[in-house]
C-alpha positions in Angstrom: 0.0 0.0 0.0 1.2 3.5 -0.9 0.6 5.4 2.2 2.4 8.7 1.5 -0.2 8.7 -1.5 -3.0 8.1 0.5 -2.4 10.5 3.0 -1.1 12.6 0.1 -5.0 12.4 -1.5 -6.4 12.7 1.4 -5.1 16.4 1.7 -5.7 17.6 -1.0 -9.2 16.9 -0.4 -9.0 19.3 2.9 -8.4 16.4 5.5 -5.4 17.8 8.2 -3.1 14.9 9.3 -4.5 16.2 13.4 -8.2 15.4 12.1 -7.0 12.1 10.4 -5.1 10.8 13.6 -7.8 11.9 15.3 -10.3 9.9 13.2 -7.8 7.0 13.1 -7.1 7.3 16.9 -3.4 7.2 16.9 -1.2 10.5 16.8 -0.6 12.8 14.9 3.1 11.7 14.0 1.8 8.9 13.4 -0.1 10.1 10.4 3.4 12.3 9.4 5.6 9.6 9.5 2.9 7.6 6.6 2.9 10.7 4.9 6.8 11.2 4.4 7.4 7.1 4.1 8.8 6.5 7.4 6.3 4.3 8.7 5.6 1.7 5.7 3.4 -0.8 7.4 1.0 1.0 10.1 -1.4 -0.6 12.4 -4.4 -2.5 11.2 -7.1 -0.5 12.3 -5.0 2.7 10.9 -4.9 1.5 7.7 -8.2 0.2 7.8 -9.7 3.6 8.8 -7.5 5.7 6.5 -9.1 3.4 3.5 -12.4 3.9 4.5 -12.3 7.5 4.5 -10.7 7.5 1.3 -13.1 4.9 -0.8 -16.1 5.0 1.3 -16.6 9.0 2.0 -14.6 11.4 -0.2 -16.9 14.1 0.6 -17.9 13.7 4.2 -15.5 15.6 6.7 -13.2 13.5 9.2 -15.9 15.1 12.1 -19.0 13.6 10.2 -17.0 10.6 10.2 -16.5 10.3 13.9 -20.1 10.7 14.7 -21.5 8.5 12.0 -19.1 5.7 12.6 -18.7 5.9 16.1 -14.5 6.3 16.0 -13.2 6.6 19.4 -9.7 8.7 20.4 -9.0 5.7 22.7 
């Protein structure tokens, strides 16, 4: 998987990588370290949840997302 692409996309459609690890629930440097390459192989349920927005809801904010799917910070 291509993660600094998908994170990469993901901006430019006005998601910030704070509102995506908060959406994810893991950091923030998390989320930086996919974008620039340096974490290859995240978590699971990262991954998972970075797809999701991505496929599923291209136009629904990362807050909409929370409440409609229930994501949790931890």
């Amino acid at each position: 998987m291509n993660w600094k692409q998908i994170i990469s996309d993901l901006s430019d459609r006005g998601y910030t990588q704070p509102k995506l690890a908060e959406a994810c629930g893991c950091g923030q440097a998390t989320i930086s370290d996919m974008a620039t390459g340096k974490t290859k192989s995240p978590r699971y349920e990262v991954g998972a949840k970075l797809l999701k927005i991505l496929e599923g809801m291209p136009q629904t904010s990362v807050v909409q997302l929370q409440g409609e799917q229930g994501v949790s910070n931890g």
